[in-house]
N, C-alpha and C positions, 0 to 999 in steps of 0.2 A: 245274539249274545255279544256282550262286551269283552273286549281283551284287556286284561291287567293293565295295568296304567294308562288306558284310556275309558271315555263313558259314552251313552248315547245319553238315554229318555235322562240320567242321571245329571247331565250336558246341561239341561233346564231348570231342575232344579238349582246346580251348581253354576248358573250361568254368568255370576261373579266374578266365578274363579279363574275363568274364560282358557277351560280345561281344553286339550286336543283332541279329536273324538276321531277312531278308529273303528268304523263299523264292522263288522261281522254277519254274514248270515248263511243257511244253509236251507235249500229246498229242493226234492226230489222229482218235480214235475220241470221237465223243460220249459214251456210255457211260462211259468211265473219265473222260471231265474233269470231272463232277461229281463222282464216286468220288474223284478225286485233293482237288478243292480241298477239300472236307468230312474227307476222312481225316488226310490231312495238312498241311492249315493252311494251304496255300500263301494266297497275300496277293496275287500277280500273275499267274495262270495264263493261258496262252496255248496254243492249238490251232494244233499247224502240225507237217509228217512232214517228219521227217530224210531228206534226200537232196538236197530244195527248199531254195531261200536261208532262211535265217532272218531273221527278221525283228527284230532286234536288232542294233545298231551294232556294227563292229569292235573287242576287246579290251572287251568289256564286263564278262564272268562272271569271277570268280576262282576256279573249282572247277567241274565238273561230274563228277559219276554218271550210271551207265546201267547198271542192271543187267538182265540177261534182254531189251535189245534188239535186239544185236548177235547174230541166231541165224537159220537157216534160213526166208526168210521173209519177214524182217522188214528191218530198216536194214537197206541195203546199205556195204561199204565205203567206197564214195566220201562217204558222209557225213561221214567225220571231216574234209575239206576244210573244211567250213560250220561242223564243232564249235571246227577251230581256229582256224576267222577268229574267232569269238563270245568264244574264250577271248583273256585277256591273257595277255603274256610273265610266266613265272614260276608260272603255273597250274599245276591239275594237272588230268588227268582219269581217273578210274575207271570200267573196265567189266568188264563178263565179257563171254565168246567160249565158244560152243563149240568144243571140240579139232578135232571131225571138217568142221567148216567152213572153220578159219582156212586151208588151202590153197584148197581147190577154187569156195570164193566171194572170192579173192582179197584178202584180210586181211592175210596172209605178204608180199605185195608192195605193198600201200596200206603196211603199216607203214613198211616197208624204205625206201620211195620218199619218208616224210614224214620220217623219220630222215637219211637221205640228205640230204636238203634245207636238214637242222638246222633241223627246226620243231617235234620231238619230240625229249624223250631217255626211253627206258624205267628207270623209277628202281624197280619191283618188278615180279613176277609169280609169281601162284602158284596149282599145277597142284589141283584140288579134285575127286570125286565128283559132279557136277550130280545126279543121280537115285541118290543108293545105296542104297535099296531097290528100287527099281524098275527101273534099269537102271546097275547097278555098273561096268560098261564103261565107260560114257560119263562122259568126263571134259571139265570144263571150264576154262579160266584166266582169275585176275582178273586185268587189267592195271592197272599208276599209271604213267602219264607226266607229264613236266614239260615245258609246253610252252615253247618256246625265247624 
């Protein structure tokens, strides 16, 4: 997640503007929180699992990613309650989904319900391969929302 008045993936688009970038991250397995802060630089890393409050003030992030955590397993949908308290109005956030989960682990109706609410708008989505050599069937989509 990004913290207000700084960007990450945002960083490269904006790479003109030669913005300062304050990373942010959070992961509940010991294992990867080393992995994360050494690989990718982050500067504030924090250990804590989506689903549970986070531990960050209201409207704080201007952007968050999550790729490959929204899947069989892993976050549940009620997570994005806690992603959009963290995020401020005018955010966005990006993730992928598995196809074959978005109904049956209730995705299709967390969305619809935070939509409904006017606390998301879906500004893109696009349907991709997750495994095409391995398993060509299985399709995944990235989501961009802008949070309201």
């Amino acid at each position: 997640m990004i913290k207000k008045g700084s960007t990450d993936f945002l960083q490269k688009v904006n790479s003109a503007q030669n913005i300062n970038c304050l990373k942010e991250t959070y992961d509940q397995w010991e294992e990867k929180y080393d992995e994360h802060v050494s690989a990718f630089g982050y500067k504030e890393p924090h250990q804590m699992i989506l689903g549970e409050v986070l531990n960050f003030p209201s409207d704080y992030f201007e952007s968050c990613q999550s790729i490959g955590v929204f899947t069989a397993g892993h976050a549940h949908a009620s997570a994005f309650d806690e992603l959009l308290r963290v995020l401020c109005s005018g955010a966005y956030i990006v993730f992928s989904l598995m196809e074959d989960i978005y109904v049956s682990n209730g995705y299709k109706d967390k969305f619809e319900t935070l939509e409904d609410a006017g606390k998301w708008q879906l500004a893109e989505k696009k349907k991709f391969p997750g495994l095409p050599l391995e398993d060509p069937e299985r399709f995944h989509r990235v989501y961009v929302y802008r949070i309201c």
